[in-house]
One Martini backbone bead per residue (centre of mass of N, CA, C, O) as a GRO file, in nm:
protein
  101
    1UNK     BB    1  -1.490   0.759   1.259
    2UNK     BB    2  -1.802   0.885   1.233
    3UNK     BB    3  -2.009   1.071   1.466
    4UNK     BB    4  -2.326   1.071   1.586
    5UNK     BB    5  -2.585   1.283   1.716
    6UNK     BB    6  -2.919   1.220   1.876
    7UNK     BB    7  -3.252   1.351   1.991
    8UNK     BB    8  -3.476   1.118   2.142
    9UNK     BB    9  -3.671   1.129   2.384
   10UNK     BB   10  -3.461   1.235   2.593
   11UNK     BB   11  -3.204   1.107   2.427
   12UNK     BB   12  -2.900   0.994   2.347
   13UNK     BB   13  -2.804   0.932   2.064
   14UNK     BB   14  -2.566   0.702   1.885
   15UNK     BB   15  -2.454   0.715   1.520
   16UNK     BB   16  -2.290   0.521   1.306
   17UNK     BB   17  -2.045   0.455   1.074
   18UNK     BB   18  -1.994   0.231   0.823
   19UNK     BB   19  -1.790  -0.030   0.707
   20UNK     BB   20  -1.795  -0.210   0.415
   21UNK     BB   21  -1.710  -0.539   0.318
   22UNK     BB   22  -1.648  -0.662  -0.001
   23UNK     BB   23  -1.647  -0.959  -0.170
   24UNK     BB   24  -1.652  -1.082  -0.465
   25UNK     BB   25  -1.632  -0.941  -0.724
   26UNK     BB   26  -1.638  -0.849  -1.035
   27UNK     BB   27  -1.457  -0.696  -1.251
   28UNK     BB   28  -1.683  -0.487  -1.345
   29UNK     BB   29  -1.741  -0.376  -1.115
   30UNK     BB   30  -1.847  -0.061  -0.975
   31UNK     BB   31  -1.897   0.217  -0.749
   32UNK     BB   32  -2.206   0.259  -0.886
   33UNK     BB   33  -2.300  -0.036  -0.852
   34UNK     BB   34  -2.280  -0.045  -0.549
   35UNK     BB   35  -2.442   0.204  -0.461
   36UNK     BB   36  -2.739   0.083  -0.595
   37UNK     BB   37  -2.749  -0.150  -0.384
   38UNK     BB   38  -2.718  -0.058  -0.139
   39UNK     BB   39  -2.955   0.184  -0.143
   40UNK     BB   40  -3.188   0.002  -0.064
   41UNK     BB   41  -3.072   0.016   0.262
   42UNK     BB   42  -2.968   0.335   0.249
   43UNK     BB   43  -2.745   0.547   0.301
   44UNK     BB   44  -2.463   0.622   0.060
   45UNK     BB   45  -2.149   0.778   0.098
   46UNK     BB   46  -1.966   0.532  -0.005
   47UNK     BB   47  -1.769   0.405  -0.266
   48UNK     BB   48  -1.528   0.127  -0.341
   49UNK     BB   49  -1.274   0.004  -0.596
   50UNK     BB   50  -1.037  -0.196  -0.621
   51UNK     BB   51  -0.709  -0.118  -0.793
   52UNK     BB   52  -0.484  -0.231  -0.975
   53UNK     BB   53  -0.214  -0.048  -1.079
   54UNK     BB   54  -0.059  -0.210  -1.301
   55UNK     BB   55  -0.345  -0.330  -1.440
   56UNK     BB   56  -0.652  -0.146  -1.380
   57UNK     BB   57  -0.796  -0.400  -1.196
   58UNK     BB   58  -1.015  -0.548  -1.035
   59UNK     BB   59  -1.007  -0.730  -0.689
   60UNK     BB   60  -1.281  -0.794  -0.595
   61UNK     BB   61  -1.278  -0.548  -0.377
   62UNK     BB   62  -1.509  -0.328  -0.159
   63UNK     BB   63  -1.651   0.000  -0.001
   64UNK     BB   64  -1.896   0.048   0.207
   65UNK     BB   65  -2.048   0.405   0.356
   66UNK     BB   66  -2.276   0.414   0.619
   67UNK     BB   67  -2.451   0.634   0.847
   68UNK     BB   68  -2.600   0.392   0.919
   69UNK     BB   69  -2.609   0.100   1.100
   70UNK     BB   70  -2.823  -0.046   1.079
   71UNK     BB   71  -2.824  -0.037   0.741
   72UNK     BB   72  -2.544  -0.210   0.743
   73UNK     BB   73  -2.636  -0.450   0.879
   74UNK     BB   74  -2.882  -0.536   0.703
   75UNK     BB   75  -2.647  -0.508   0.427
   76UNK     BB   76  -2.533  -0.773   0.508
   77UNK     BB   77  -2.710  -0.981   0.560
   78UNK     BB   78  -2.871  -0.945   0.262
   79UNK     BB   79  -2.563  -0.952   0.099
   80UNK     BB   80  -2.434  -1.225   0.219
   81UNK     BB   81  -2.418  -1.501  -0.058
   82UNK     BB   82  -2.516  -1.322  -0.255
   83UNK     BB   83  -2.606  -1.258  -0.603
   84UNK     BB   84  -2.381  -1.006  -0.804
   85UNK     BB   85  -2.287  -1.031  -1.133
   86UNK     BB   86  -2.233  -1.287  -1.081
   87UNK     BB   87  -2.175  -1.369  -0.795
   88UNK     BB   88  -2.062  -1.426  -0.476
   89UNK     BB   89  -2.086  -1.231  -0.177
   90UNK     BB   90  -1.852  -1.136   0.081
   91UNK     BB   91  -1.958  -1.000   0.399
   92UNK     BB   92  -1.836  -0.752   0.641
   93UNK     BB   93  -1.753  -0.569   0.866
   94UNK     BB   94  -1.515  -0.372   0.881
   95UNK     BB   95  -1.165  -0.371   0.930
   96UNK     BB   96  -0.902  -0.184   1.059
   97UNK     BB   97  -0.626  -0.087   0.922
   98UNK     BB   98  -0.317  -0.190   0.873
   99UNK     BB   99  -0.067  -0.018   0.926
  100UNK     BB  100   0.241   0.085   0.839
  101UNK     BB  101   0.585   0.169   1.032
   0.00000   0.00000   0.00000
């Protein structure tokens, strides 16, 4: 996770990156209509939508990674349980992934 220092009013503040997992995406739903949804609530650096490599199908669940903290709790808040593309979404901060080793 990248982290972001800014000086405000002399003090410090850490402004950290989150990823947003976003599940029940429609089939059609591309990373370019995440990207869209989301920006609504503020600068969207990455969105990517899983997709089934046997099949070339999404898996119906992808992510958006967003450099403000505020605004990705925000686009959870307000983006969690509503529909989208017909799909009731939801949403909620990533979890780091389970590395296999």
């Amino acid at each position: 996770m990248q982290k972001l220092f800014i000086f405000a009013e002399d003090k410090l503040l850490k402004i950290n990156n989150m990823k947003i997992f976003v599940a029940k995406l429609a089939f059609r739903t591309t990373a370019e209509d995440l990207r869209a949804y989301y920006e609504q609530f503020g600068q969207v650096d990455e969105c990517k939508v899983i997709m089934d490599h046997e099949t070339g199908r999404s898996k119906c669940y992808g992510f958006v990674e967003m450099p403000n903290e505020a605004e990705a709790y925000k686009a959870i808040v307000e983006t969690d349980d509503m529909e989208f593309q017909g799909n009731v979404l939801q949403v909620r901060k990533s979890r780091p992934s389970k590395k296999m080793k």
